[in-house]
C-alpha positions as CSV (number, residue, x, y, z in Angstrom):
1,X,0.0,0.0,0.0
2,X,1.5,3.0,-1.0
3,X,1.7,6.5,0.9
4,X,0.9,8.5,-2.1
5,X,-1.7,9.6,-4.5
6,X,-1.1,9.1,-8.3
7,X,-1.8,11.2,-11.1
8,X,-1.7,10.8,-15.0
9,X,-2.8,12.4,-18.7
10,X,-4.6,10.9,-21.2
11,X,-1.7,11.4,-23.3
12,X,-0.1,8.9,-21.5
13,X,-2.4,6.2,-23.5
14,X,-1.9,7.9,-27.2
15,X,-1.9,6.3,-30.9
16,X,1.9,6.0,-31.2
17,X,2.5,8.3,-33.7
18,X,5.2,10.1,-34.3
19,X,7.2,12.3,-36.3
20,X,8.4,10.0,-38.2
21,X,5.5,7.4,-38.9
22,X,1.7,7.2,-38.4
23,X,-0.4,5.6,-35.5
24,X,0.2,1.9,-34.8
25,X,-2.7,1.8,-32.4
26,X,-6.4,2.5,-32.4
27,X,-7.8,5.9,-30.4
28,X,-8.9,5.4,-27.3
29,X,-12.2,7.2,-26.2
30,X,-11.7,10.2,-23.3
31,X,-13.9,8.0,-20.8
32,X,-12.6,4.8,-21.2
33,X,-9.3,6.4,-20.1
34,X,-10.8,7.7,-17.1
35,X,-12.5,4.1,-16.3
36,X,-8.9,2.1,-16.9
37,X,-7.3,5.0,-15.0
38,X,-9.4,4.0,-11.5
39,X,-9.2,0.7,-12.2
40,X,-4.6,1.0,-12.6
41,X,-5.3,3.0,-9.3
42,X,-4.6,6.6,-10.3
43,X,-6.6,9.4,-8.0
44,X,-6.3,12.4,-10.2
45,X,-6.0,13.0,-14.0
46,X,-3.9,15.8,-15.2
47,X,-5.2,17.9,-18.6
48,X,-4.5,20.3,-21.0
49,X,-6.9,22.7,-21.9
50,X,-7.8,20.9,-24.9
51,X,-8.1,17.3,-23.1
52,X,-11.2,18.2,-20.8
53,X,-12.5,21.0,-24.1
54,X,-11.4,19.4,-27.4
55,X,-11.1,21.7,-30.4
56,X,-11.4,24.7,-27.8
57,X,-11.2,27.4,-30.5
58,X,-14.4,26.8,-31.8
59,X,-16.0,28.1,-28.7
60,X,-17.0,30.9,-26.6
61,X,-16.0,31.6,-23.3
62,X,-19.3,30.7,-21.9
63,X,-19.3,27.2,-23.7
64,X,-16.2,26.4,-23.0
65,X,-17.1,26.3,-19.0
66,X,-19.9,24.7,-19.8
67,X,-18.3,21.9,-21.8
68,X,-15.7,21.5,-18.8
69,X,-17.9,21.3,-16.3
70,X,-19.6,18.0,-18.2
71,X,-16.1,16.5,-18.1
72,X,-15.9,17.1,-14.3
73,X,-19.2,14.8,-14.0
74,X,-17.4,12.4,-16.2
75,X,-14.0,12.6,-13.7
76,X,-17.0,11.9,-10.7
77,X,-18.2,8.9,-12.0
78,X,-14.8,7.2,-11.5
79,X,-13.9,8.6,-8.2
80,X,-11.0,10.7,-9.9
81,X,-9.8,14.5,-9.4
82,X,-8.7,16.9,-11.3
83,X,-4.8,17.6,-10.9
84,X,-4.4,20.4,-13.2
85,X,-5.2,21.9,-16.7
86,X,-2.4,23.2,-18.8
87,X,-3.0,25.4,-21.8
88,X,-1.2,23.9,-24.7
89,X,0.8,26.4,-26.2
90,X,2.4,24.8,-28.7
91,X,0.1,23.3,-31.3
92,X,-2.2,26.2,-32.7
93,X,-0.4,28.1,-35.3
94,X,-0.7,31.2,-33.1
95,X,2.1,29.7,-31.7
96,X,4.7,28.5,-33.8
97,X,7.1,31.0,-32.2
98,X,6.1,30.8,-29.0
99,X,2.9,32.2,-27.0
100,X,3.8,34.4,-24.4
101,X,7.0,35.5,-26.0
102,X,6.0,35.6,-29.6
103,X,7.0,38.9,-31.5
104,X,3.5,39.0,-32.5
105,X,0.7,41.2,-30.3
106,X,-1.8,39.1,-31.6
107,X,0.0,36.0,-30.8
108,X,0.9,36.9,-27.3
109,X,-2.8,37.7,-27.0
110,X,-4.1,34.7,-28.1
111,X,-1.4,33.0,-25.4
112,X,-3.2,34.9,-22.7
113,X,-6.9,33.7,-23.8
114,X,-5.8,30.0,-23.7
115,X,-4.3,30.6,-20.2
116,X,-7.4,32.1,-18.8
117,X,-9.7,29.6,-19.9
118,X,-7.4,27.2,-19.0
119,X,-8.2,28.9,-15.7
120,X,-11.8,29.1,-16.3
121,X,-11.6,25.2,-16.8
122,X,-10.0,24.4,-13.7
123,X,-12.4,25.9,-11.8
124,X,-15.0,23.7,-13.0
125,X,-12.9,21.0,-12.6
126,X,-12.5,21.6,-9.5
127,X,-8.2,22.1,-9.0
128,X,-6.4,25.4,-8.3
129,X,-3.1,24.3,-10.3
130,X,-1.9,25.5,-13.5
131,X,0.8,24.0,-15.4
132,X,3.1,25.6,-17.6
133,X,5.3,23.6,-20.3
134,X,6.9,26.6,-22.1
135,X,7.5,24.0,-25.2
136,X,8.2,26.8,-27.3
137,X,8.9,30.0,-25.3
138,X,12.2,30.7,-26.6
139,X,14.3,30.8,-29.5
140,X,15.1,28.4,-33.0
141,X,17.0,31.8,-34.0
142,X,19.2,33.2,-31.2
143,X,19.2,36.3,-33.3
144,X,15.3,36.7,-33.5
145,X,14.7,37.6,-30.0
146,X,16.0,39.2,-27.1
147,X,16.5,37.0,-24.0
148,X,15.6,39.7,-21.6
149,X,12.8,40.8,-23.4
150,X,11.5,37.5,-23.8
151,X,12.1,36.4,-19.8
152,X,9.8,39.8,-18.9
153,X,6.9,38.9,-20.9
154,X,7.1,35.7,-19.3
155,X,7.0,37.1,-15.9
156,X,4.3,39.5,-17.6
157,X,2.0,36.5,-18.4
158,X,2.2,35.2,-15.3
159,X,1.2,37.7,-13.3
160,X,-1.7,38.6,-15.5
161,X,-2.9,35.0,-14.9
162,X,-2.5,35.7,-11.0
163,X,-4.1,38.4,-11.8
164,X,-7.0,36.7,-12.9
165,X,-7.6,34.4,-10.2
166,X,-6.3,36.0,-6.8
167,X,-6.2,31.7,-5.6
168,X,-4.7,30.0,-9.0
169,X,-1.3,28.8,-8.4
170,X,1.2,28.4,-11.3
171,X,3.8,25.8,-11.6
172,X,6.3,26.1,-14.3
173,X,7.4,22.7,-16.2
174,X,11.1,23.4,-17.2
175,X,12.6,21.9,-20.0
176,X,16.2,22.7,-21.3
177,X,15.2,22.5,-25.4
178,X,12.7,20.8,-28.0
179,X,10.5,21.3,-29.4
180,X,12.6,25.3,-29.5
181,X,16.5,25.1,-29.6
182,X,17.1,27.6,-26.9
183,X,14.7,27.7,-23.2
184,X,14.2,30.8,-21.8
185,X,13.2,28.5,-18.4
186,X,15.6,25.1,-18.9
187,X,15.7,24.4,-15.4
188,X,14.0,24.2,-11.8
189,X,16.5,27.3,-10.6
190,X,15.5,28.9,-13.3
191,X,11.9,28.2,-12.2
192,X,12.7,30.2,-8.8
193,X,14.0,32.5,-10.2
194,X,11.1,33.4,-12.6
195,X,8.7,32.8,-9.4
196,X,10.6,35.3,-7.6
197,X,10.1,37.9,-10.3
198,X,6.4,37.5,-10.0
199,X,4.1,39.7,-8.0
200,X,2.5,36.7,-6.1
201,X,6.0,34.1,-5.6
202,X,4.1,32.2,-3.1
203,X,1.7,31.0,-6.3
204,X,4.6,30.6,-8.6
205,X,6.2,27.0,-8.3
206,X,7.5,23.9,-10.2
207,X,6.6,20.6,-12.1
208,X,9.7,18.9,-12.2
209,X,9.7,16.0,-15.2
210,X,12.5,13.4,-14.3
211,X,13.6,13.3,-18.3
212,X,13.8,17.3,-18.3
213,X,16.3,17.3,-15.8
214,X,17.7,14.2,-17.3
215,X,18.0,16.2,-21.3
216,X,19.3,19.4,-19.3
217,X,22.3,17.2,-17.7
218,X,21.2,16.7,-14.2
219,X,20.0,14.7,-12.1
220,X,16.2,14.2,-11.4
221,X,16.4,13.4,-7.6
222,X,18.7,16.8,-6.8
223,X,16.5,19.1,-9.2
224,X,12.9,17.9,-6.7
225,X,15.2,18.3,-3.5
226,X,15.8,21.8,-4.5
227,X,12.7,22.7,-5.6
228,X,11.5,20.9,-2.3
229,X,14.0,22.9,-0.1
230,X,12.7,26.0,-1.4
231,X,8.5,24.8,-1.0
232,X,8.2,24.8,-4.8
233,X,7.7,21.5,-6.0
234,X,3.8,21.7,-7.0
235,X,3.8,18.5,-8.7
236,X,6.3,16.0,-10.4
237,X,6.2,14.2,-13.6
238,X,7.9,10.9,-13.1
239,X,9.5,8.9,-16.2
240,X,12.6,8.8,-17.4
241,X,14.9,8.8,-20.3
242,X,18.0,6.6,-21.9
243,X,20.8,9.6,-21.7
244,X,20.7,13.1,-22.9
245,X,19.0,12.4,-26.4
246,X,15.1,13.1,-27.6
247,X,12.3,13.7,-24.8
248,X,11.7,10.1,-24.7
249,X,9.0,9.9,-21.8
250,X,9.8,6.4,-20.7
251,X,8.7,3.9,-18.1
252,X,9.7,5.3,-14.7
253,X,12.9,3.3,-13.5
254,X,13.2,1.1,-16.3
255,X,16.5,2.9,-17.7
256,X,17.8,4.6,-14.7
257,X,16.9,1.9,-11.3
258,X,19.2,3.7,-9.1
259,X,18.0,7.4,-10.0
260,X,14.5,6.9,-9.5
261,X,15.3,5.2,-6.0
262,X,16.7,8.6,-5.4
263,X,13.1,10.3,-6.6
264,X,11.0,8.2,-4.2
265,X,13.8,8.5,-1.7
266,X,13.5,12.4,-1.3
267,X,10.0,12.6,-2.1
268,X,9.5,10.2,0.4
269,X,11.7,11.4,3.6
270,X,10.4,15.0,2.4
271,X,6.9,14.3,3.4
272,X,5.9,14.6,-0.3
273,X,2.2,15.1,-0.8
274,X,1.5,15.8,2.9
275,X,-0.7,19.2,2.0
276,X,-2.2,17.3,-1.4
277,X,0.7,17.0,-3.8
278,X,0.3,13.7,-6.7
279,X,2.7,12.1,-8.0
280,X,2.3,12.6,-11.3
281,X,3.3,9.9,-14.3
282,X,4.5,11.2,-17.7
283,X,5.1,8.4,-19.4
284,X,4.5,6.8,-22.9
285,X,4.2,3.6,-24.7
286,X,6.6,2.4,-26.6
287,X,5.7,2.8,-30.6
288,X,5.6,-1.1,-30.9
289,X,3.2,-1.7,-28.3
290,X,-0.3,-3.5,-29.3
291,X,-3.5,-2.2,-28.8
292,X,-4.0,-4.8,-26.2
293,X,-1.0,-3.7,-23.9
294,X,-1.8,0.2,-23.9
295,X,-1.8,0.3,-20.7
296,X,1.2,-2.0,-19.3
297,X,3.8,1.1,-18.9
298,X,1.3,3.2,-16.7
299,X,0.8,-0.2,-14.9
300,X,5.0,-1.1,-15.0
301,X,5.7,2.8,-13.8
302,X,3.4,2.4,-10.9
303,X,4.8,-1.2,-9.9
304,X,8.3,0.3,-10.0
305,X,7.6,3.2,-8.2
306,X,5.5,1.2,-5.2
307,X,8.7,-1.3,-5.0
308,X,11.0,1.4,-4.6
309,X,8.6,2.5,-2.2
310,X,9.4,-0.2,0.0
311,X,13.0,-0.5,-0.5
312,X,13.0,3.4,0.4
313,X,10.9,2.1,3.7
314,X,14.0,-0.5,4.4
315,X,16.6,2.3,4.3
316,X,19.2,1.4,7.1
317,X,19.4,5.2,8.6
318,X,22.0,3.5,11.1
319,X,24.5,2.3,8.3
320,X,24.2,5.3,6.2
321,X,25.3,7.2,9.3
322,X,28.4,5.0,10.1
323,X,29.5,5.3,6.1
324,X,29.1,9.0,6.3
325,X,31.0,9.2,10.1
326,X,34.0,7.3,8.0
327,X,33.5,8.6,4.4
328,X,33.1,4.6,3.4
329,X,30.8,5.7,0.5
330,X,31.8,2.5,-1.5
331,X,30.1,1.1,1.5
332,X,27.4,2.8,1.2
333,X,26.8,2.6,-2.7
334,X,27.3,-0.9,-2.7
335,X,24.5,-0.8,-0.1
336,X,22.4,1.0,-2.6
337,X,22.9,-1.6,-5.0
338,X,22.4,-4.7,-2.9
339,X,19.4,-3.3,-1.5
340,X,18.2,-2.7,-5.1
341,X,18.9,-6.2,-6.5
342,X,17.4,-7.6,-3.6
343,X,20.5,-8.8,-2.1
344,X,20.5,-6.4,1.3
């Protein structure tokens, strides 16, 4: 029995297509995700704007709550909670240089309508979190925009959207580069910092994604402890990711055993979810999984972390303690490992 409440996207369970080839399996209907969801054992989902109001351009503000609040009675009929809504800036052609910190008025205007609804659909779904991937606020052209500019009409948008709703917190999902070359927010102290600029920095916090911190060269379990030392880790996405490559959104632990260890192992001595926090998956199937087995890496990401779990509840405090009193930290690694092959 685990200690803490799981989240996950309906993303997570996709087609498989990709860039470079088309779907390999069938689309899967919005509540049969939700139903397979309960049944895995997840608490909350997590959405973008466009998950709980599909082709959200088409309709007015008014609507738009209204369609979102009919996906809130769909989350109530399996037991699930809203985690958050993220608008997805990256997709519309509004945005193809970026929302907030596009060189275009109209652009940065549209930015700001899909973050207040985004708003607006939160509060019918019931969760005061907003997530903010800034997939492509930044630069393909270091030339074409002005770093300091850009980072102010970040800060700008953000504080309009606290503007909006005096309780809507924000949490910032950093990401070093892709689908843009160049991040204007690449990493969780750059998170803090952009929280700090804000008018409201108690609303302003992080979403730290295990492969983000992974593709920016560090390491997942140091990037939550500091955004968990500062009380600004809103939410995690847990995965991970075979070295500093594409945004490969794998299993959680099935590259990396050792560094997720470390996740649950600060998360867990932290006190982690105590005032609510999930722990959110961010995880995807591989392309040659069959329609039948759709599911398996939520189910395999969820088994890892739970075993981990354990092993983190086995921790020998008193032996870490003599290995640190006589710097034996070969001790104390091989430790790690016998304790994570079962051998300890």
């Amino acid at each position: 029995m685990s200690e803490f409440r799981f989240s996950v996207g309906p993303w997570n369970v996709h087609s498989g297509a990709d860039s470079y080839g088309p779907a390999t399996r069938a689309e899967i209907d919005m509540e049969e995700k939700f139903s397979r969801f309960a049944d895995i054992g997840f608490s909350a989902v997590q959405f973008h704007d466009d998950d709980a109001v599909p082709d959200i351009n088409k309709y007015s503000d008014g609507e738009i709550k209204r369609l979102a609040a009919a996906r809130k009675k769909q989350l109530d009929k399996y037991g699930l909670a809203a985690e958050f809504v993220a608008p997805r800036l990256w997709m519309d052609p509004h945005c193809v240089d970026g929302g907030f910190t596009s060189r275009y008025e109209e652009d940065r205007e549209y930015a700001m309508w899909r973050a207040y609804r985004s708003i607006d659909i939160a509060h019918e779904l019931g969760t005061d979190l907003i997530v903010l991937w800034l997939a492509r606020e930044g630069t393909l052209c270091a030339e074409s925009k002005d770093p300091v500019w850009e980072t102010r009409m970040l800060v700008e948008a953000i504080d309009k959207m606290l503007d909006y709703d005096p309780n809507i917190r924000v949490a910032i999902e950093p990401k070093p580069n892709e689908p843009i070359d160049r991040s204007i927010c690449g990493t969780m102290g750059h998170v803090m910092a952009v929280s700090a600029a804000t008018k409201d920095p108690a609303r302003v916090g992080g979403n730290l994604e295990s492969a983000h911190a992974t593709l920016a060269g560090l390491d997942p379990a140091c990037e939550i402890g500091f955004a968990l030392a500062m009380g600004k880790l809103f939410t995690v996405h847990l995965n991970d990711q075979n070295g500093i490559k594409y945004d490969q959104d794998k299993s959680f632990g099935v590259e990396n055993l050792r560094a997720a260890f470390n996740q649950v192992k600060v998360l867990k001595e932290h006190n982690y979810g105590a005032k609510g926090e999930y722990v959110g998956l961010d995880v995807k199937a591989m392309r040659t999984t069959r329609d039948a087995d759709g599911y398996k890496h939520l189910e395999n990401s969820l088994n890892i972390f739970k075993a981990l779990e354990a092993k983190v509840g086995r921790w020998d405090y008193g032996f870490e303690k003599q290995c640190v009193e006589k710097r034996d930290y070969e001790a104390l690694e091989m430790y790690v490992l016998k304790l994570l092959m079962g051998i300890a």
